[in-house]
SEPA-108467 format. One record per residue (C-alpha): z, y, x. Coordinates in steps of 0.25 Angstrom, whole numbers, plus 5000, padded with zeros to 4 digits. Each point is the difference from the previous one (the first is absolute). Layout:
ZYX ...
This chain:
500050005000 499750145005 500750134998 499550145002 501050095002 500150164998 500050105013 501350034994 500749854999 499449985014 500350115008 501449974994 500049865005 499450015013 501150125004 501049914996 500049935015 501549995000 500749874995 498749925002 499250094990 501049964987 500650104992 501550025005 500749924990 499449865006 500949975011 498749965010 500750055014 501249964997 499749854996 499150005012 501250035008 500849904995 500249885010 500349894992 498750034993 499150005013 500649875002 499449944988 498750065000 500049965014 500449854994 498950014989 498950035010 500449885008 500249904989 498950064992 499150085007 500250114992 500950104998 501150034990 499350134996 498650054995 499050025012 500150125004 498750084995 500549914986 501350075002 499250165005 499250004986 501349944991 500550135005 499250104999 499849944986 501450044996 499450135000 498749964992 499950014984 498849984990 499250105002 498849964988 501249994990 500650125006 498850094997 499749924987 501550054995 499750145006 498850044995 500049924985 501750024996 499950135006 498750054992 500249934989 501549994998 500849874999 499849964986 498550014999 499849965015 500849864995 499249994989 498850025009 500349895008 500549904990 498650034992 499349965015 500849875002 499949964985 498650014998 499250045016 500050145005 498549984997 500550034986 500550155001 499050135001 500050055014 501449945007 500650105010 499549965014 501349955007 500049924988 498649925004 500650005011 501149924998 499449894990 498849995010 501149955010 500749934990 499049914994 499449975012 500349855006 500250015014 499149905008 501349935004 500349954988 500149844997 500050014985 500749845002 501150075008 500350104990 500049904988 501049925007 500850105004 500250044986 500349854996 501150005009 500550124994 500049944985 500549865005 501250075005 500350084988 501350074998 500449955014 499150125005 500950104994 501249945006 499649995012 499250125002 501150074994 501049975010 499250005009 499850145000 501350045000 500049975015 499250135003 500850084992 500750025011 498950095007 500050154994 498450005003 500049894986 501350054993 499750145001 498650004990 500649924991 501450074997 499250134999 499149944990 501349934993 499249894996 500849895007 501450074998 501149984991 499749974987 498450015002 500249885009 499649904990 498950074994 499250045012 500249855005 499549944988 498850105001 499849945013 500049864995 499050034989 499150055013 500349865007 499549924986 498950084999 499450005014 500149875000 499449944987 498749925003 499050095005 500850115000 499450065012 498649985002 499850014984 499550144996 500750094989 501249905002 501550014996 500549975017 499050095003 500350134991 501549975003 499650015014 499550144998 500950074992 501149945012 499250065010 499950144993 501450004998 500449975013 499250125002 500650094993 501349935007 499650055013 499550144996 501350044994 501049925010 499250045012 500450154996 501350004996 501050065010 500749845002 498849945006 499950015015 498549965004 500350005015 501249894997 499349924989 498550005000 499250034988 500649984986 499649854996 499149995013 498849905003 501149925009 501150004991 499049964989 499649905010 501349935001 499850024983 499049895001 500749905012 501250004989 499049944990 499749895009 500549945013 501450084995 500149944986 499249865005 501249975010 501150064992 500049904988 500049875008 501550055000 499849954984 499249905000 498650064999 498949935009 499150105005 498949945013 499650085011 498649984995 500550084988 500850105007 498550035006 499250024987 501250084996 499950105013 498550014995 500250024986 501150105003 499050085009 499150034989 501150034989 500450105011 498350055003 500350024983 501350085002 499550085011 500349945012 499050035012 500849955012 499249965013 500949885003 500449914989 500749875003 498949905001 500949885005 501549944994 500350035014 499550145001 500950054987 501149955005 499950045013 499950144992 501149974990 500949985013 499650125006 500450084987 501449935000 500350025015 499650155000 500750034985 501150135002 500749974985 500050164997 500049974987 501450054996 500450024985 498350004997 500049845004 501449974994 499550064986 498949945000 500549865005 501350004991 499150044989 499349865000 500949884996 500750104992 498850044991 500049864994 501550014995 499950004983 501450044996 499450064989 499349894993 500449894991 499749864999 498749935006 499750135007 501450015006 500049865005 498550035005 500650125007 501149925007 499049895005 499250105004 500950095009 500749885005 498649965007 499750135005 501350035006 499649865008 498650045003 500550135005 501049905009 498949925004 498850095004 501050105007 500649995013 501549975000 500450105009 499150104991 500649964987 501450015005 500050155002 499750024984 500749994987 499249864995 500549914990 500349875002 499049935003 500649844998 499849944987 498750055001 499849925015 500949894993 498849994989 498850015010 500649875008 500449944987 498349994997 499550005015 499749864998 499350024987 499150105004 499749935014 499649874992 499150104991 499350055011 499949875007 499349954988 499250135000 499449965014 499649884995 499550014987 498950094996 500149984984 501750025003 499550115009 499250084988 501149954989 501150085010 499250145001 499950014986 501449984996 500550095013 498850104995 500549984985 501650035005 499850125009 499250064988 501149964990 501050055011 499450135000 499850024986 501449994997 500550075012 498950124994 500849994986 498750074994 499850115010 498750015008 499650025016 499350115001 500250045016 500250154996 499650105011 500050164999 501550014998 500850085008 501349955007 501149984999 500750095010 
């Protein structure tokens, strides 16, 4: 994939020759002068004949990325919401994805512009890759949520995630719940059968509206007096939307063997592929992407070993908010009892997918009746995957029903209200 960055994001990026070209917030000095970490990188060159960490020009253009955004959306948003205004220019755009932008009279430029790109299929594309990549998606069901949930609650920690998001509000106190589920609703959507490669699709229109909304995310953060680009980058940058996309696959793949779920490496490859083409959807225009298992985690290691946990009261709202959102003191009955089950696996999941010495500095709930549950049917779900390995007609009979439950699962969770990944709202501070 290939980016082209503005004078302006460049010139930012190259000037930033201190602390290995990273803003300041990634600790890249400091984890370079920490001996016990030479060892192993000296270790893993020896045993492996690679290193720990990214090569290094992998490692120049994942820096100067943190300074890159997405400039065709950026101009869409600017030239079409800022002409037209935020109610018509939505319209506008949900007119283009409903029925082709072919169907309006004269659309703005920035506006061709951006479906041009958009609807066209880069030439690396496997179509085989990316329908497998959304199989794996449905066959995990509601197991995606949980653990790309908690998984994400590890990088909450770092102000250069937190700080967007608890200026937006969305994944704050009692919005928690509500901008989850809305991102759930994306994770069904974009990976229905054809739901990428499939014109005027529902994954497809979904992918839109998310990437214009993270547009107007980054214009508003990036000029609020909180944000400090020279210590975090871009607003939702290309590399942190890069590490977006490794926590939908090698993250998540790993992760729920901890439960049972049976994910190959074979897999885990058609996820990296089908992953870098949801992101070519979203926006995402970095040089380097992962092509190998090895290479991601190679990045996924670098990001932990270089994090600074900056976050302060930003991460612990947002991370305390989590498990808590799915308490239901408030309802009676099926609901109620739906509502313990419910936050009992979170508070697990949030235990499971964090780092202990992470988790510990927060206010989480108990995390082990939901643990005590997850072990009690380990053996289940590792026969039913088993079976699943081996047995096509299983194999099809066990999408559906996980299809069939993270819909259901959804739905109720929804209790009638609707995703509609709202953007053009101002903040909340």
């Amino acid at each position: 994939m290939s980016t082209s960055l503005s004078p302006e994001t460049s010139a930012d990026a190259v000037s930033a020759t201190a602390n290995g070209g990273f803003p300041s917030a990634v600790t890249y000095d400091a984890a370079l002068g920490r001996p016990w970490l030479n060892r192993v990188r000296g270790l893993s060159r020896r045993l492996t004949g690679t290193d720990l960490f990214p090569e290094p020009e992998h490692l120049a253009t994942f820096a100067e990325e943190m300074f890159a955004t997405d400039a065709v959306a950026e101009r869409f948003v600017g030239e079409v919401y800022g002409s037209l205004g935020g109610e018509q220019a939505r319209a506008l755009l949900d007119e283009a994805l409903t029925n082709g932008i072919d169907s309006l009279d004269n659309p703005p430029p920035a506006m061709v512009e951006l479906f041009a790109e958009f609807e066209e299929v880069p030439g690396w594309v496997d179509p085989d890759l990316i329908a497998q990549g959304e199989q794996i998606w449905r066959r995990w069901g509601t197991a995606l949520f949980s653990v790309a949930g908690g998984e994400t609650l590890e990088m909450y920690t770092e102000a250069a995630v937190a700080k967007p998001l608890s200026l937006a509000g969305g994944y704050a106190g009692d919005n928690a719940l509500r901008r989850f589920l809305e991102t759930a609703k994306f994770w069904i959507d974009t990976s229905q059968p054809g739901a990428l490669l499939t014109p005027g699709s529902a994954g497809r229109a979904t992918a839109m509206r998310v990437r214009v909304m993270h547009v107007w995310v980054r214009r508003t953060v990036a000029e609020h007096p909180e944000w400090d680009r020279e210590r975090w980058g871009a607003p939702i940058s290309q590399s942190y939307q890069l590490l977006t996309l490794m926590g939908g696959s090698v993250v998540p793949a790993m992760a729920l063997w901890l439960t049972g779920i049976q994910t190959t490496p074979r897999e885990i490859r058609a996820l990296l592929h089908y992953q870098r083409y949801l992101g070519h959807l979203l926006g995402v225009r970095t040089t380097w992407y992962p092509s190998t298992i090895s290479e991601a985690l190679r990045l996924l290691a670098f990001v932990n070993l270089t994090r600074s946990y900056d976050a302060g009261k930003d991460g612990a709202e947002l991370i305390e908010s989590f498990p808590a959102a799915f308490t239901t003191d408030d309802a009676t009955g099926l609901a109620k009892l739906r509502g313990k089950y419910n936050a009992a696996m979170y508070a697990a999941y949030s235990s499971i997918y964090m780092f202990p010495w992470t988790r510990r500095k927060y206010d989480m709930p108990n995390p082990l009746p939901g643990i005590a549950l997850i072990l009690l049917r380990y053996p289940l779900v590792f026969t039913v995957e088993t079976l699943r390995r081996i047995s096509p007609a299983f194999s099809r009979w066990h999408e559906k029903l996980m299809c069939r439950h993270r819909e259901n699962w959804h739905r109720m969770q929804m209790a009638g209200r609707s995703a509609d990944f709202a953007h053009g709202k101002g903040l909340r501070r």
